[in-house]
KOLPAKOL-791228 format. One record per residue (C-alpha): y, z, x; residue number from 1. Coordinates in nm, 4 decimals. Layout:
BEGIN
<pt v="Y" w="Z" u="X" seq="NUM"/>
...
end
This chain:
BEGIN
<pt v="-18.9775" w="-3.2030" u="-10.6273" seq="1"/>
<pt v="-18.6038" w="-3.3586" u="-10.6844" seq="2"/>
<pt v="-18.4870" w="-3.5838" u="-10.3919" seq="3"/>
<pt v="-18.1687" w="-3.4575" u="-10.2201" seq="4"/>
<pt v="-17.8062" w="-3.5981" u="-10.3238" seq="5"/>
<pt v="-17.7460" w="-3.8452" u="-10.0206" seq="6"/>
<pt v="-17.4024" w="-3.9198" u="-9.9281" seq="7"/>
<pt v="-17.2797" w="-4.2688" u="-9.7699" seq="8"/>
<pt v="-16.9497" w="-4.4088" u="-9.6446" seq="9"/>
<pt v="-16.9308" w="-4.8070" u="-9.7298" seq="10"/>
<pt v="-16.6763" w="-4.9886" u="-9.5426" seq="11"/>
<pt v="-16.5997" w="-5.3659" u="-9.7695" seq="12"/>
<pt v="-16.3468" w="-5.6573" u="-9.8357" seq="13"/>
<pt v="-16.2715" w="-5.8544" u="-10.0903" seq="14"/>
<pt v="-16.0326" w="-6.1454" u="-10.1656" seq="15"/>
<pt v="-15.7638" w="-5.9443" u="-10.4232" seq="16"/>
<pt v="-15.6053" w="-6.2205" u="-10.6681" seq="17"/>
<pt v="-15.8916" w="-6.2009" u="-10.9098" seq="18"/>
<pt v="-15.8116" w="-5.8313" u="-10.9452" seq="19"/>
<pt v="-15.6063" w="-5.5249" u="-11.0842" seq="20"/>
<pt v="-15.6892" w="-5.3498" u="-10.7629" seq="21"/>
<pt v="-15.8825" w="-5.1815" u="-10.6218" seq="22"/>
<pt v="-15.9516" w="-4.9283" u="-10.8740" seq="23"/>
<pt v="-16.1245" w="-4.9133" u="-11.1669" seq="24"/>
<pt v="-16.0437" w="-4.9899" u="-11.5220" seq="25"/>
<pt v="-16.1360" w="-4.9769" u="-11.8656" seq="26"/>
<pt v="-16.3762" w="-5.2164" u="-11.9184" seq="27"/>
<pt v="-16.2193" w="-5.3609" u="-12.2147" seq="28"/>
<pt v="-15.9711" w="-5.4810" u="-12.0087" seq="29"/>
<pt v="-15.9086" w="-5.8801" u="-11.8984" seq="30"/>
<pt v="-15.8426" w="-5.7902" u="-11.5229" seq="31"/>
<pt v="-16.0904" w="-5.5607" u="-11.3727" seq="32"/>
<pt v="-16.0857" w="-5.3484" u="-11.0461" seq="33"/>
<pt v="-16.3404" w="-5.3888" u="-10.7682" seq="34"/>
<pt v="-16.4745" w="-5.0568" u="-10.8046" seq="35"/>
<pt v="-16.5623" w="-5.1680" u="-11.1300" seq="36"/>
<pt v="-16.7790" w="-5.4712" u="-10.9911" seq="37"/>
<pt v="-16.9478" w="-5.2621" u="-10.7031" seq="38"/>
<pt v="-17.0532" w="-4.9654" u="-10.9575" seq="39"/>
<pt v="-17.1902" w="-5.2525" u="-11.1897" seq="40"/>
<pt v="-17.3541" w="-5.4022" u="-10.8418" seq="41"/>
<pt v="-17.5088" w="-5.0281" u="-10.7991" seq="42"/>
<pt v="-17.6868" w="-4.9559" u="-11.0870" seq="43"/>
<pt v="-17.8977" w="-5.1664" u="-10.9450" seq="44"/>
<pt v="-17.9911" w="-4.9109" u="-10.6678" seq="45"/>
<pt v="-18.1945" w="-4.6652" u="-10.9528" seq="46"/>
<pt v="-17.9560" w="-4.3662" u="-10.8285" seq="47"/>
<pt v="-18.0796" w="-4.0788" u="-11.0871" seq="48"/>
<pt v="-17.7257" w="-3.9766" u="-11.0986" seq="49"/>
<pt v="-17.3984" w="-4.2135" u="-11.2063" seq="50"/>
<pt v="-17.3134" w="-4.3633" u="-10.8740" seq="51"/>
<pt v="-16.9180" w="-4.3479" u="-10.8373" seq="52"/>
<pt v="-16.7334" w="-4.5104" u="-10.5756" seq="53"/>
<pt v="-16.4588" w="-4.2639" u="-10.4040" seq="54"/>
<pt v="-16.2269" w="-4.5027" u="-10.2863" seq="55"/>
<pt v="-16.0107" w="-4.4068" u="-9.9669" seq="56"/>
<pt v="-15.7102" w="-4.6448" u="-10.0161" seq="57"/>
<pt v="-15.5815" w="-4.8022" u="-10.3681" seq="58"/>
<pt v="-15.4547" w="-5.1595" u="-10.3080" seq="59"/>
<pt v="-15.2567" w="-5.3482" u="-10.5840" seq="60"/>
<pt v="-15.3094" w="-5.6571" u="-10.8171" seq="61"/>
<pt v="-15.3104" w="-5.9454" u="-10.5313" seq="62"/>
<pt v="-15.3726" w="-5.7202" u="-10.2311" seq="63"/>
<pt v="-15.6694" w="-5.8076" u="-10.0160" seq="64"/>
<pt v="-15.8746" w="-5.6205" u="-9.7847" seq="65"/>
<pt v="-16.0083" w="-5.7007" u="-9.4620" seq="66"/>
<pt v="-16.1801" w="-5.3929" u="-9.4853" seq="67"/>
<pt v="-16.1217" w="-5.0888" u="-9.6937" seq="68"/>
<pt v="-16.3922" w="-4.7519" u="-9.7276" seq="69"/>
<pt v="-16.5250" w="-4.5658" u="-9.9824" seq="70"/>
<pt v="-16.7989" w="-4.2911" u="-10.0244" seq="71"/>
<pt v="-17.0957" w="-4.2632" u="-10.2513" seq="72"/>
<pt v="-17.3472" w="-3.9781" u="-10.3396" seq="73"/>
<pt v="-17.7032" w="-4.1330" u="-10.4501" seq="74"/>
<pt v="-18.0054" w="-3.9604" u="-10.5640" seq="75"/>
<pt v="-18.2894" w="-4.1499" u="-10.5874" seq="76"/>
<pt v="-18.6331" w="-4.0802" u="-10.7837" seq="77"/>
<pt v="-18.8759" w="-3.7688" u="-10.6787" seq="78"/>
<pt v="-19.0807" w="-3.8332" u="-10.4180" seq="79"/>
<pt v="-18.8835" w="-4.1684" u="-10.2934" seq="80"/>
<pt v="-18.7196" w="-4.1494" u="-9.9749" seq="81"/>
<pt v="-18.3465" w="-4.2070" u="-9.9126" seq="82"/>
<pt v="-18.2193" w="-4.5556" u="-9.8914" seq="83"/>
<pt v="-18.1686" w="-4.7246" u="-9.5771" seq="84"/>
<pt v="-17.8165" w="-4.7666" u="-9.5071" seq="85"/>
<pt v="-17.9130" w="-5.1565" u="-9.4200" seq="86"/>
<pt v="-18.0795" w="-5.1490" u="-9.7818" seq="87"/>
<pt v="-17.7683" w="-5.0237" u="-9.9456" seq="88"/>
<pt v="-17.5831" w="-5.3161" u="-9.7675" seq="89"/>
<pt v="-17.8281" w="-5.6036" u="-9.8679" seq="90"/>
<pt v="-17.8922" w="-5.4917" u="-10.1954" seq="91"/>
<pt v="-17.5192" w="-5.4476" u="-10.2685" seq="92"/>
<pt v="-17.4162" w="-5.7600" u="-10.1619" seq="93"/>
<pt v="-17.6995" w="-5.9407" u="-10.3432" seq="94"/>
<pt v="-17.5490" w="-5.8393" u="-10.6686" seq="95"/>
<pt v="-17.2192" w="-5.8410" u="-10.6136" seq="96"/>
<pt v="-17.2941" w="-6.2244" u="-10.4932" seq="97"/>
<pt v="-17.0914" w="-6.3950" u="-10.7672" seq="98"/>
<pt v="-16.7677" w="-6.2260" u="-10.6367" seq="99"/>
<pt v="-16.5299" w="-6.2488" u="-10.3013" seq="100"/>
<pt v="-16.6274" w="-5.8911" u="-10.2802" seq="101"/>
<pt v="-16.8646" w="-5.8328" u="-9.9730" seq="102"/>
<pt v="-16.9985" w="-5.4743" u="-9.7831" seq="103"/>
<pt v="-16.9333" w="-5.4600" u="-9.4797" seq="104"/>
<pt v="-17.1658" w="-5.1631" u="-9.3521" seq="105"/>
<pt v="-17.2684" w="-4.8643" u="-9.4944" seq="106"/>
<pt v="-17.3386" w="-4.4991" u="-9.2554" seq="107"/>
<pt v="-17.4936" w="-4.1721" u="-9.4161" seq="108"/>
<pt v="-17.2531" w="-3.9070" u="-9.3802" seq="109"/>
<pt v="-17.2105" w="-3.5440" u="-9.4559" seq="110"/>
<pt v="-17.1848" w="-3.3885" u="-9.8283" seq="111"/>
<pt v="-16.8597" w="-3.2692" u="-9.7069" seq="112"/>
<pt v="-16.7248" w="-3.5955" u="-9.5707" seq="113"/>
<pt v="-16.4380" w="-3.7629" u="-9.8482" seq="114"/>
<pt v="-16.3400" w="-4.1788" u="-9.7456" seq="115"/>
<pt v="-15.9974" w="-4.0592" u="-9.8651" seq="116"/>
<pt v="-15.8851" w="-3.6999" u="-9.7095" seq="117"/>
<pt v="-16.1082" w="-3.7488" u="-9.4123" seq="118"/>
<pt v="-15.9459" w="-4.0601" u="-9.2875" seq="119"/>
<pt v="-15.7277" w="-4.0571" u="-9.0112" seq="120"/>
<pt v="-15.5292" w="-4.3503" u="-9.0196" seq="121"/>
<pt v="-15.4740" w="-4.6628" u="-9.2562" seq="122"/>
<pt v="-15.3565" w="-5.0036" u="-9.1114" seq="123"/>
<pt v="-15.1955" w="-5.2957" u="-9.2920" seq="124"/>
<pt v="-15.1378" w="-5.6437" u="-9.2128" seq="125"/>
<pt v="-14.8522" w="-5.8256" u="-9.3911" seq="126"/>
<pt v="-14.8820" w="-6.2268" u="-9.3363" seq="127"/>
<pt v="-14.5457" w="-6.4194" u="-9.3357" seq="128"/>
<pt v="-14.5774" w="-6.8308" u="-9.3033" seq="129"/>
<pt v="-14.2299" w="-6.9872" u="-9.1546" seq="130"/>
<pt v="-14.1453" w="-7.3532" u="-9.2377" seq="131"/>
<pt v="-14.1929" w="-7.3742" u="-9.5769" seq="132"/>
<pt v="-13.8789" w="-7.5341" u="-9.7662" seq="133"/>
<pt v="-14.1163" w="-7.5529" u="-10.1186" seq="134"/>
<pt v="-14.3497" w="-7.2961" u="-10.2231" seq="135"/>
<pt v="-14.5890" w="-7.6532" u="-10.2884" seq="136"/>
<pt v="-14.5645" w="-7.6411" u="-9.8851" seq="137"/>
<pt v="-14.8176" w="-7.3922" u="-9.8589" seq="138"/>
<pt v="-15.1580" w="-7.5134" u="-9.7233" seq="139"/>
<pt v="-15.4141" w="-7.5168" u="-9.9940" seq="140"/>
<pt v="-15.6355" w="-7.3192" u="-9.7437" seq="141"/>
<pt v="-15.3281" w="-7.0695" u="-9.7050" seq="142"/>
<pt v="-15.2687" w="-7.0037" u="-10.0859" seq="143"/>
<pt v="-15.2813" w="-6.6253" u="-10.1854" seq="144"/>
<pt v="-15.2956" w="-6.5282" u="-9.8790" seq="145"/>
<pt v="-14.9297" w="-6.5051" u="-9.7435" seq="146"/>
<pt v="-14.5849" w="-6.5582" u="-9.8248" seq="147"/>
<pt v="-14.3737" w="-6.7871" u="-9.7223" seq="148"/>
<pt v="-13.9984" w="-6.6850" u="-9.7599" seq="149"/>
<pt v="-13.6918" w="-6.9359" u="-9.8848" seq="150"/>
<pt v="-13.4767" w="-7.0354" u="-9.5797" seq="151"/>
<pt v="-13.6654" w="-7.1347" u="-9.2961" seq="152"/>
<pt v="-13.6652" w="-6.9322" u="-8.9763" seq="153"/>
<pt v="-13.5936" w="-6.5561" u="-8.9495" seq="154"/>
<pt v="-13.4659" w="-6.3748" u="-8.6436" seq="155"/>
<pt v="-13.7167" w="-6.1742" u="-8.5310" seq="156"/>
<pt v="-13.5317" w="-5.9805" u="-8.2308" seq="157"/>
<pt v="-13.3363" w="-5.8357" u="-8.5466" seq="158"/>
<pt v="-13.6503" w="-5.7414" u="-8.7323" seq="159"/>
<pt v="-13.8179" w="-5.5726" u="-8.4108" seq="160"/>
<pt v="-13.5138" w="-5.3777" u="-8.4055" seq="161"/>
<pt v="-13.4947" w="-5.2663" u="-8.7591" seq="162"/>
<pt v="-13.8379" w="-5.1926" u="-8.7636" seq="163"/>
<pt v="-13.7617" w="-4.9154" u="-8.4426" seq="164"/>
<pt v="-13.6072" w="-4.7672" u="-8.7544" seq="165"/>
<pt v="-13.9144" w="-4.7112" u="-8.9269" seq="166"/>
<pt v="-14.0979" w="-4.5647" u="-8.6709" seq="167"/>
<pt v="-14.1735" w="-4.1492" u="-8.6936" seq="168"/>
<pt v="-14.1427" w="-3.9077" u="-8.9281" seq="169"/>
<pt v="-13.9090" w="-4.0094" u="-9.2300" seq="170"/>
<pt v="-13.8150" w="-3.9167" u="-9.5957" seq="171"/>
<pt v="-13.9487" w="-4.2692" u="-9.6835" seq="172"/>
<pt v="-13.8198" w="-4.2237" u="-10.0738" seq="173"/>
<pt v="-13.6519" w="-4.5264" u="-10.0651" seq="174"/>
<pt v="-13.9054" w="-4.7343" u="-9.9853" seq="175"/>
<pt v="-14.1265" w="-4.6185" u="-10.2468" seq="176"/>
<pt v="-14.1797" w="-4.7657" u="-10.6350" seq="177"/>
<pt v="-14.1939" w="-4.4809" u="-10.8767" seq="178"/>
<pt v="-14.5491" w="-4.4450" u="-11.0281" seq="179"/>
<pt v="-14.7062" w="-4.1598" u="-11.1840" seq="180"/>
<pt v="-14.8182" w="-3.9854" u="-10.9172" seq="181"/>
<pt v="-14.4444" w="-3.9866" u="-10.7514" seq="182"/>
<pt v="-14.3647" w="-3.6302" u="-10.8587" seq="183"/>
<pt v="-14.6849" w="-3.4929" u="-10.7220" seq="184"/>
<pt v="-14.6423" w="-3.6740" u="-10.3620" seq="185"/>
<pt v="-14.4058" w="-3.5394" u="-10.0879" seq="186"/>
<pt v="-14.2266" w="-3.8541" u="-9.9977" seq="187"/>
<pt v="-14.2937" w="-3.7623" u="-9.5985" seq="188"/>
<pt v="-14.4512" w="-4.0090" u="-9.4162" seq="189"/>
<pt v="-14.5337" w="-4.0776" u="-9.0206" seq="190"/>
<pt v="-14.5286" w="-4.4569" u="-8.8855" seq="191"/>
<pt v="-14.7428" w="-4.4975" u="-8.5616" seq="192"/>
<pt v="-14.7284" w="-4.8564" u="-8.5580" seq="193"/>
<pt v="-14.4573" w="-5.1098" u="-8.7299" seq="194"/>
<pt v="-14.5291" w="-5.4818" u="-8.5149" seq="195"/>
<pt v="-14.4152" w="-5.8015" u="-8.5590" seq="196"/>
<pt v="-14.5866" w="-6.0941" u="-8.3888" seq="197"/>
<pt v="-14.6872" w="-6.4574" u="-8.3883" seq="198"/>
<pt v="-15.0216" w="-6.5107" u="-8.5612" seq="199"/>
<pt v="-15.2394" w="-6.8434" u="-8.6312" seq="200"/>
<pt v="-15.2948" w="-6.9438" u="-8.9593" seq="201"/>
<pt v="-15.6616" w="-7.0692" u="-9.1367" seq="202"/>
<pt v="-15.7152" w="-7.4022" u="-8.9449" seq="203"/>
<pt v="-15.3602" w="-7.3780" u="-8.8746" seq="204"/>
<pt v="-15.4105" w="-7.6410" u="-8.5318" seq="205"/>
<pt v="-15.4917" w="-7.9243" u="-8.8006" seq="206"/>
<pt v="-15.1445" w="-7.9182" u="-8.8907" seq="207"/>
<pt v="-14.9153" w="-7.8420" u="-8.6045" seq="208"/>
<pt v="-14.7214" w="-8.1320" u="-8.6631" seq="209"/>
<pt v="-14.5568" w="-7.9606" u="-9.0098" seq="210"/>
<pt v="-14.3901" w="-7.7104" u="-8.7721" seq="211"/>
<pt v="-14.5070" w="-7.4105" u="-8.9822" seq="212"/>
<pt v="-14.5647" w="-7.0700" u="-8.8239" seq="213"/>
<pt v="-14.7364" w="-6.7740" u="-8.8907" seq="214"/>
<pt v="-14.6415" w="-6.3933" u="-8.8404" seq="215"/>
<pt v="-14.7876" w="-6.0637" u="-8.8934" seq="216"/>
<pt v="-14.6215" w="-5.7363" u="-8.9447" seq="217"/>
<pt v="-14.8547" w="-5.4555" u="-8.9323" seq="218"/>
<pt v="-14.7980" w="-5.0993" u="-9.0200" seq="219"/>
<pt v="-15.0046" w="-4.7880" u="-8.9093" seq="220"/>
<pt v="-14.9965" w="-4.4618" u="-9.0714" seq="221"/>
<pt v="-15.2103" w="-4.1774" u="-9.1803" seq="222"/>
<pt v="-15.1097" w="-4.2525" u="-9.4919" seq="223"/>
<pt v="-14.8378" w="-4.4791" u="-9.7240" seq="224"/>
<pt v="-14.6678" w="-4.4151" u="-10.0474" seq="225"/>
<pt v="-14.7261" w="-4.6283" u="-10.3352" seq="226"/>
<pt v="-14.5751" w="-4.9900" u="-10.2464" seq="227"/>
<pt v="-14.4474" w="-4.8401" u="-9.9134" seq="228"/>
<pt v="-14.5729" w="-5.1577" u="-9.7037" seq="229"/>
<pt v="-14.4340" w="-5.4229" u="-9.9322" seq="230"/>
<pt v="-14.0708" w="-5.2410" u="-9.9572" seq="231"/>
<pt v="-14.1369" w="-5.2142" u="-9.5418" seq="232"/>
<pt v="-14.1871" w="-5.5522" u="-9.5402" seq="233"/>
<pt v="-13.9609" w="-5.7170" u="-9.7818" seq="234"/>
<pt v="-13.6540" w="-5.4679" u="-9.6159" seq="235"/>
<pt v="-13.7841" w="-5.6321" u="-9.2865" seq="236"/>
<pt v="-13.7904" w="-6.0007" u="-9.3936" seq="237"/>
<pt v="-13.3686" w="-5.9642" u="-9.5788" seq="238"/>
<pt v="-13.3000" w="-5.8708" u="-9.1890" seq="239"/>
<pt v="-13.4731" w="-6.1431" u="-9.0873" seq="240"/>
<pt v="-13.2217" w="-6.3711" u="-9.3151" seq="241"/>
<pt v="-12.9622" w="-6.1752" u="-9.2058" seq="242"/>
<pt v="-12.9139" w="-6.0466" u="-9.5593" seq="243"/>
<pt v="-12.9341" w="-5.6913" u="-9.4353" seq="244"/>
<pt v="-12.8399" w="-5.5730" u="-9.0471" seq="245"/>
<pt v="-13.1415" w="-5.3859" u="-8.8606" seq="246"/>
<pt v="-12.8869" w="-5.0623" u="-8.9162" seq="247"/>
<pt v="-12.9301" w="-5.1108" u="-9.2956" seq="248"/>
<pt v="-13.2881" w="-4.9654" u="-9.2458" seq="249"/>
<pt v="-13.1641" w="-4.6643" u="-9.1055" seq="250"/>
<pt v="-12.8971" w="-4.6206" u="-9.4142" seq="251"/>
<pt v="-13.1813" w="-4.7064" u="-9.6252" seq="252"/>
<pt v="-13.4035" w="-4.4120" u="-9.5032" seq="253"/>
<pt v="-13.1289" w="-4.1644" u="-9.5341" seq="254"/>
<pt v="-13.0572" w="-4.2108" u="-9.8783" seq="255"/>
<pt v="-13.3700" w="-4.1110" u="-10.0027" seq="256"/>
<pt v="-13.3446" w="-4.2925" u="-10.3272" seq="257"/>
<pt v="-13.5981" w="-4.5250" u="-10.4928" seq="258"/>
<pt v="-13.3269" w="-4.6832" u="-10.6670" seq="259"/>
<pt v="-13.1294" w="-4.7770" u="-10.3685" seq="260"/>
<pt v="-13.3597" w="-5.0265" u="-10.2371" seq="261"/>
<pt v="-13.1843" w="-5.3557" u="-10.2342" seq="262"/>
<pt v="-13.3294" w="-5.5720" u="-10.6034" seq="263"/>
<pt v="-13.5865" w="-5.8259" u="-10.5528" seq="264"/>
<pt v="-13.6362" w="-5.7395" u="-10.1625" seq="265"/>
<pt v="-13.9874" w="-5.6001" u="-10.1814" seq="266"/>
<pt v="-14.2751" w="-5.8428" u="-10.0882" seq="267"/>
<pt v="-14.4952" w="-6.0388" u="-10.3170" seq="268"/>
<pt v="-14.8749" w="-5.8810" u="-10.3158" seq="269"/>
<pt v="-15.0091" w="-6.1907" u="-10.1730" seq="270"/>
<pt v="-14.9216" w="-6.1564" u="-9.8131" seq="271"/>
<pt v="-15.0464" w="-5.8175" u="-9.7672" seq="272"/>
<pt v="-15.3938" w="-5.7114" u="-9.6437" seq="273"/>
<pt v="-15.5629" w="-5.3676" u="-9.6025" seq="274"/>
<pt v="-15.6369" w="-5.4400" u="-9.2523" seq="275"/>
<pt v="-15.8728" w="-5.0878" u="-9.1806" seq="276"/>
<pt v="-15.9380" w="-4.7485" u="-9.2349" seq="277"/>
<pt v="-16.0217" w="-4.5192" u="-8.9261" seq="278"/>
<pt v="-16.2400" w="-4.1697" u="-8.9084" seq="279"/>
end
């Protein structure tokens, strides 16, 4: 008697600077993706079909996640009983042990059920560190992990109100890099959510006394072109430095043009996290 296909959602993280992304590549290559590592981690699992992770949100070369999804069909030997979503957990992570890749949790789901069209929303969390007049500034514990922009303090009141701009229902062409899939994609996005606050850093009370501070934009949105968040956040940071006026946003939007974007203004992949994914 064959065992029925079983269907999972895995929610995981991973530490991005080791990585091409998110996705897979060729194995051939020098830089793999994580879905490579986590398919190699689940052979393991004695799926009688190729178990293929179905990831809901492609992050960069440098991008971390604090917690991105995917889904995965496994069929396991006649007669053997479907895995134990607590199994698929421990048995993933016991593999993928070597790497700053870890699974977060893992819930049987429908055969119907797809981590990428089924997901409602998609957060991000850009991480800015003020204070900095060197790049070697940057605490040890810190590196990778945000960016610290030349010139000291920005004026947030002029970012809050540049990012009202944001907000809605836009043509967001401008602030998105042209990739392959850029003729497919309607250029149309909604923002629920574009924040700027105060965050603490990694042990950041051990050294007060450098005056450095942390902030976090985040973004919210069912869904983001490619690069969206870093443009978003790079356009946010020149008003910041007063090298563009909150207005400039708005100009920005309306010209609909890739090429418009202002040179060297999007943000470095370091800074940026997938925050979550919600159902």
């Amino acid at each position: 008697m064959v065992s029925p296909k079983t269907r999972y959602l895995v929610f995981f993280q991973y530490f991005g600077s080791k990585y091409s992304g998110v996705m897979g590549t060729p194995t051939d290559q020098s830089l793999l993706g994580v879905q490579n590592y986590m398919e190699k981690a689940a052979q393991n699992l004695k799926s009688i079909i190729p178990i293929k992770f179905h990831i809901s949100s492609r992050t960069d070369t440098g991008v971390h996640a604090l917690c991105n999804s995917a889904h995965v069909d496994i069929q396991r030997a006649p007669g053997k009983a479907p895995l134990h979503a607590r199994e698929l957990v421990r048995s993933l992570n016991h593999h993928l042990k070597p790497e700053p890749i870890r699974i977060l949790s893992a819930h049987r789901v429908a055969d119907s059920f797809h981590a990428r069209f089924s997901a409602c929303s998609r957060t991000y969390v850009y991480r800015l560190l003020l204070g900095c007049s060197h790049h070697s500034e940057i605490p040890v514990f810190e590196r990778d992990l945000c960016w610290a922009p030349a010139g000291g303090s920005l004026d947030v009141p002029a970012m809050q109100d540049a990012a009202g701009f944001l907000l809605g229902t836009h043509d967001f062409s401008t602030f998105r890099s042209l990739s392959s899939e850029t003729p497919l994609k309607s250029p149309v996005r909604t923002i629920l959510q574009a924040d700027i606050r105060p965050s603490a850093g990694l042990l950041s009370h051990h050294y007060e006394y450098r005056g450095l501070e942390f902030w976090e934009l985040e973004f919210r949105s069912r869904s983001f072109l490619y690069r969206q968040v870093r443009r978003m956040a790079g356009a946010l940071v020149a008003v910041g430095q007063g090298k563009l006026s909150p207005r400039h946003i708005k100009e920005l939007l309306e010209k609909r043009d890739s090429q418009a974007f202002p040179p060297h203004a999007m943000a470095p992949p370091s800074g940026l996290f997938l925050k979550s994914v919600a159902y």
